[in-house]
N, C-alpha and C positions, 0 to 999 in steps of 0.2 A: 573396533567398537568405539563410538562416539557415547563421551558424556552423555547429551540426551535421551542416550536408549535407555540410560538406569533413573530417569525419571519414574514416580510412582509408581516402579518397582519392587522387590524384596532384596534388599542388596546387603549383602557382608563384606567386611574387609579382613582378610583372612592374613595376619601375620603385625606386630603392633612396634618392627625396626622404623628406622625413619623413612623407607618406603612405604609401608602403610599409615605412616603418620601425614605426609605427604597427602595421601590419596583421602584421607579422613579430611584432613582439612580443606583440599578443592571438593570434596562432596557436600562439605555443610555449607560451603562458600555458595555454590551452586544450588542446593536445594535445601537451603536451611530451616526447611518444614519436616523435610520427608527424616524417618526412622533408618535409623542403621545400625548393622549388625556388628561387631567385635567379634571376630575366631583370635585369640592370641596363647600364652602360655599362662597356667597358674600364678608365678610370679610375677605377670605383667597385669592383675587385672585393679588391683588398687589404682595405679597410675592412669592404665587407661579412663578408669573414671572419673579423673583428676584431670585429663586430657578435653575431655568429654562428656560433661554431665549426661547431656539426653540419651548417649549410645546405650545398647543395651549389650552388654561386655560376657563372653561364652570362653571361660578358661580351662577350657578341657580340649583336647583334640578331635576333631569334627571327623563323624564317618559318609559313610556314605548315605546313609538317612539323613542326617542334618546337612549337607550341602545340600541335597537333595530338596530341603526344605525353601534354599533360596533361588529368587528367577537368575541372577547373576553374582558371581564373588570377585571382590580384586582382590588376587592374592599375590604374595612376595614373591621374590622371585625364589629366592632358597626355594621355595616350596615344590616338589617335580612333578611336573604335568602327567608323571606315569605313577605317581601313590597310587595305588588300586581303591581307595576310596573317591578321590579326584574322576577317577578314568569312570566309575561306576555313576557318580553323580552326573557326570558330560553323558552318560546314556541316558539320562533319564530326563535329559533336556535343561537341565543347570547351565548357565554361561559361563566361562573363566575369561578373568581378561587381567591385565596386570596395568600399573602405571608407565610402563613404556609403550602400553598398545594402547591406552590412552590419551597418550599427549602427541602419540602417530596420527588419532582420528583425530583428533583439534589440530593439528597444525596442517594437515592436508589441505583444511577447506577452510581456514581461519587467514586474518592478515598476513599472516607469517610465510604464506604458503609461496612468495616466489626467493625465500630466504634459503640457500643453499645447504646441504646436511649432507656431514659426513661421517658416516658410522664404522668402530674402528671396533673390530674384535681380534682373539689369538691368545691361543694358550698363556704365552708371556710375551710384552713387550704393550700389550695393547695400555693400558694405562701413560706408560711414558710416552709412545708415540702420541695418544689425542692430547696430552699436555704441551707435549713440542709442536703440532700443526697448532694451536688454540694459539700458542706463542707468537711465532712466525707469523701467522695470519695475523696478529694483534699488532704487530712491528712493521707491517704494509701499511695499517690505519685501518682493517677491517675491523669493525664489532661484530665480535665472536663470542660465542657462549660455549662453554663448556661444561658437561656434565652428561650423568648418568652413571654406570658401577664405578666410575672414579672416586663418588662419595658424595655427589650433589644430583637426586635425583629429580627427574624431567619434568616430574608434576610441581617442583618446589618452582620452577621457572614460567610457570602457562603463564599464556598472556603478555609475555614479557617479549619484546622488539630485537631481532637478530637480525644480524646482514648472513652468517654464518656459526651454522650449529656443528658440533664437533662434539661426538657423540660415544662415549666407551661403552660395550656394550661386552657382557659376558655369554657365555654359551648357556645361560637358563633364559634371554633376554632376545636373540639372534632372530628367532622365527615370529618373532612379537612388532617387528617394524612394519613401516609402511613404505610408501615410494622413496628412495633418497638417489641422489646426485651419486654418490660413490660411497664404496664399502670396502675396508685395508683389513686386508687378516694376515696378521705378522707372522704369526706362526700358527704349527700346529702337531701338537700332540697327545698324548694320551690323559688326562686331567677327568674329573669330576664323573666316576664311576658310578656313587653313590646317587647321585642325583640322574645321572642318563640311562644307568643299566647295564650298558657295554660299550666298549670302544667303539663302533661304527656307530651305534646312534648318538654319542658325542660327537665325532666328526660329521656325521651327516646333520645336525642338530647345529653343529656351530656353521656349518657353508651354508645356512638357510638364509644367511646374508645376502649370499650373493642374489636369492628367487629378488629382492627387493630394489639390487641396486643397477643401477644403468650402466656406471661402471663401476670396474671389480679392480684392484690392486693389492695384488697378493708376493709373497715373497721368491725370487725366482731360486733360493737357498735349499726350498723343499722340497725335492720331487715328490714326497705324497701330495701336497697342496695344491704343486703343478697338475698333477695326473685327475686331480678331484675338479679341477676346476677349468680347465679345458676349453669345455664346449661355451663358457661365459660369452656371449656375442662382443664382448666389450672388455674383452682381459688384457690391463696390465701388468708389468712386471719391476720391481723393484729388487735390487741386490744382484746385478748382476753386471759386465762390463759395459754393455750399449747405454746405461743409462745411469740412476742413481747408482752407487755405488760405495763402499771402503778399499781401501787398497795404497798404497806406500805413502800412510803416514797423512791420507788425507780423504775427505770424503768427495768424490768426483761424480760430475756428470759429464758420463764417456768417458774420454781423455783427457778432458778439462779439470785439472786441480779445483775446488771451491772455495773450500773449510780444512784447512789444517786439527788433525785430530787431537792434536795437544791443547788445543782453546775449549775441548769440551766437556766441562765439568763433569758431565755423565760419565764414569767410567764401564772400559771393558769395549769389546767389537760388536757385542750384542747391543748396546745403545748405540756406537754407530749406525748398527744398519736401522737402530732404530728412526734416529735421523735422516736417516735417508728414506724412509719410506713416511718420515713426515714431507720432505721436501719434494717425494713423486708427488704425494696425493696434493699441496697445491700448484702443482703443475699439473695436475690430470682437470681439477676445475677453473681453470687458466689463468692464475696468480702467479707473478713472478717470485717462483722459488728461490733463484739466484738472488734477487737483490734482496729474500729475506735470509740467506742464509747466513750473514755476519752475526745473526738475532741469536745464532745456538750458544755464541760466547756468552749469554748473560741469561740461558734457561737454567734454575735454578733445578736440581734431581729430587725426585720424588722420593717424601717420607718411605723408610723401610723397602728402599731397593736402592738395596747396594750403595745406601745410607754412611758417610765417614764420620763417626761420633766424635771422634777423636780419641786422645791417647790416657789410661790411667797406669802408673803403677807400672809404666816399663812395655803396658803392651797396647798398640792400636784395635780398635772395636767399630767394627762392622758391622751394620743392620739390615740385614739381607730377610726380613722376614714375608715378605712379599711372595718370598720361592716356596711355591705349592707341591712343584713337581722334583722330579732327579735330575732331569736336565738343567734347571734354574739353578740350582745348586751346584753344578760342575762349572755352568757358564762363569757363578760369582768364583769360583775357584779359579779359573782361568783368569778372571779379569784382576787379581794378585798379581800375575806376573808372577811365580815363581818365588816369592815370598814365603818366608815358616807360618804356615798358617792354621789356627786349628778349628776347624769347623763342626760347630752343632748342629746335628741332623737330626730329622724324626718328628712326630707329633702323629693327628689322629689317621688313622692306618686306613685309606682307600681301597687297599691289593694294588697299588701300580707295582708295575715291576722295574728293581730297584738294579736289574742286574746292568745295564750301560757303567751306573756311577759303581758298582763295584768293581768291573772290569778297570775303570778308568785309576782307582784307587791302585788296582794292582800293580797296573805299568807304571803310574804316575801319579804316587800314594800325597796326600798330602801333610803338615807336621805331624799331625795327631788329628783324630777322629772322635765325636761325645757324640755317641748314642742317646735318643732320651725318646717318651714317651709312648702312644701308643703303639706305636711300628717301632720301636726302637732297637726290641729286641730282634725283630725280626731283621732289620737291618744290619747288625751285630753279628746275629749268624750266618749272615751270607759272606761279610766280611770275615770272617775267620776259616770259613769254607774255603775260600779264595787264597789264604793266606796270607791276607794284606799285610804290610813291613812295618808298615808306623802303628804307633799306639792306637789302640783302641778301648774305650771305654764307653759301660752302659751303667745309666742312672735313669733316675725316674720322671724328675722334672726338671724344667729349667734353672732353677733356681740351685739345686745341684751342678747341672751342668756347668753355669756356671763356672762355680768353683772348682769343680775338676777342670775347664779349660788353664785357667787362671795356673795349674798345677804344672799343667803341661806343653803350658807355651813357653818358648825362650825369650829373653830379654830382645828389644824391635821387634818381635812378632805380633802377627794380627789373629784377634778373637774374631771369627766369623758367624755371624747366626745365619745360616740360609738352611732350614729346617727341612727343601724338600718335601712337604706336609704339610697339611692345614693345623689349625691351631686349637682346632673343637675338641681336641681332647683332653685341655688345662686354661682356654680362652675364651672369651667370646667371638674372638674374628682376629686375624693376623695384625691389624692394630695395638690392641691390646699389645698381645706377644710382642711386641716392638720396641716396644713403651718400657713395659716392664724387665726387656734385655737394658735397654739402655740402664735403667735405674738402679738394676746392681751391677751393671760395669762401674756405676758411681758419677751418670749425668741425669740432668732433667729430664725424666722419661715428657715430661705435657710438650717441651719444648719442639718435639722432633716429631709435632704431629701431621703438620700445618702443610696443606697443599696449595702451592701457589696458583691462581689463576681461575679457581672454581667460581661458575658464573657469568656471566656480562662482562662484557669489558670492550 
């Protein structure tokens, strides 16, 4: 959908995070005559009229009569295209479109449009990999923009001149693009139940990537990703020996040494390959990879993955709260190396199934274990089902947790938060949680927010 179809139309903006504040503001920019609507929450509706005098602000949850009532909504992404009030209103001829299917219709047919875009999804990785290609690319001398679920969304950029767009996109986001040059899905697994339904419309929901991209560059690690993605007319592969690569001690293309893996602040094998599958994709849009790969010594690791706070009170702290799933959380365990480490799991409770990381605890327990919030218990009883060897303990919130780690780490050991779990069931978003781990380890939670590279450049 193009801006201009919601010309003197009946339009809402359904959701009042910085995505919809984003979309409010290129709507008034654009037609700062026309009436718009506000869907947000009770607590946000002071502000929004603080934000917006003219809007006319609806803080109650909209059914399907009141969408019903509009020609089109931009709504956030959180929001799932399958609410039975959404689904009901799209029958009755309501339009949904979001701020990434927006700044697809302007940039298709606008200036921008012979500027290169590469859109980067996947369970986990997808945030560090578009920050390291944005890097890279920035260190050849291309102007590069970077944004979208990184934290800087696309609407906040219209209009603004790119040579190369580097694009993170999440699985509520994926089926909302338009034409691009190339699409990376680093991995993939079971995540965001609550908003898809079920596992295969997650996975067929997040490869809607690839219907958009010319080429497709997926991880050759997966065989589900491999087996899903196949028929792509234009599939590459990354992680594997012909091409990019990890393997003794250094990141290789083929058999060619590159980048020594000790230069790269990112820890753990899962950023290398993340690396690498930044280094295929500017090679897949014909940027010399090679002469940007010295650029990985000086990427700086993203806030709350696998974050080193540093050391209080005897014990190292680690801010892993990025990790949604069980696998994200075994990864940050592996990337210790073997270290007493005691890591905080749990938060608001999806139904994933937690049994990998329990079997993993069993053979390969690690110091101690803290249970905490919504799944925590649940997590707790599979662990003891199992008969896992190290400690375990369950508490309520972080803030406990906590302190029970702090109880049960040994002197050099490392406090790990990698939750495995979203954060909505004591935060507003795994930021937050991040923040407020650091600040009772006893650092500057504000300090450890800051994403390098969002934007122009």
């Amino acid at each position: 959908m193009r801006l201009a179809e919601l010309a003197n139309r009946r339009v809402a903006v359904w959701g009042f995070g910085r995505e919809g504040r984003a979309a409010l503001t290129v709507l008034r920019r654009r037609f700062p005559q026309q009436a718009f609507t506000l869907l947000c929450g009770p607590a946000e509706v002071e502000a929004a009229r603080a934000f917006d005098p003219a809007l006319a602000v609806i803080g109650v949850e909209p059914d399907a009569a009141m969408l019903g009532g509009f020609d089109a909504v931009v709504k956030s992404p959180g929001i799932s295209v399958y609410r039975p009030a959404l689904v009901a209103a799209q029958a009755q001829g309501t339009r949904f479109t979001s701020g990434t299917a927006l700044w697809f219709g302007e940039h298709s047919i606008e200036q921008q449009a012979d500027a290169r875009v590469i859109a980067v999804t996947g369970t986990k990785g997808k945030s560090t990999t578009s920050a390291m290609i944005a890097h890279l690319a920035r260190a050849l001398g291309v102007r590069t923009a970077l944004a979208g679920n990184i934290g800087l969304p696309l609407l906040e950029l219209l209009d603004r001149p790119a040579d190369l767009w580097v694009i993170e996109l999440s699985s509520f986001q994926t089926g909302e693009t338009g034409p691009l040059e190339l699409g990376v899905v680093t991995s993939l697994y079971e995540e965001h139940l609550d908003w898809h339904g079920s596992r295969e419309r997650y996975v067929a929901d997040k490869l809607r990537l690839a219907d958009a991209a010319r080429l497709l560059l997926v991880n050759a690690q997966q065989p589900t990703l491999l087996e899903r993605t196949q028929t792509h007319p234009h599939r590459l592969l990354f992680g594997q020996r012909e091409g990019w690569h990890a393997a003794g001690g250094f990141i290789r293309r083929g058999s060619h040494d590159v980048f020594a893996l000790a230069q790269l602040a990112a820890p753990g094998l899962h950023n290398a390959l993340n690396a690498c599958a930044a280094l295929a994709a500017l090679a897949a849009v014909g940027m010399d990879a090679q002469a940007a790969a010295p650029a990985l010594a000086t990427f700086r690791p993203l806030p709350h993955r696998l974050q080193p706070l540093g050391e209080r009170a005897g014990a190292h702290w680690v801010n892993d709260s990025i990790s949604t799933t069980p696998q994200a959380t075994l990864a940050a365990l592996q990337s210790l190396h073997g270290r007493a480490a005691t890591v905080l799991v749990g938060g608001h409770d999806r139904g994933l199934d937690w049994t990998p990381f329990v079997e993993a605890m069993r053979t390969a327990p690690a110091h101690a274990i803290v249970c905490m919030g919504g799944n925590g218990e649940r997590i707790a009883a599979a662990l003891h089902v199992a008969e896992v060897t190290c400690p375990v303990a369950l508490v309520d919130d972080l803030a406990t947790a906590v302190a029970e780690a702090r109880a049960l780490t040994p002197p050099d050991g490392v406090i790990l938060l990698s939750p495995g779990a979203p954060s909505f069931d004591q935060f507003r978003d795994y930021a937050e949680r991040g923040r407020r781990f650091a600040e009772l380890a006893g650092f500057e939670g504000a300090a450890m927010a800051d994403i390098d590279g969002l934007g122009i450049a």
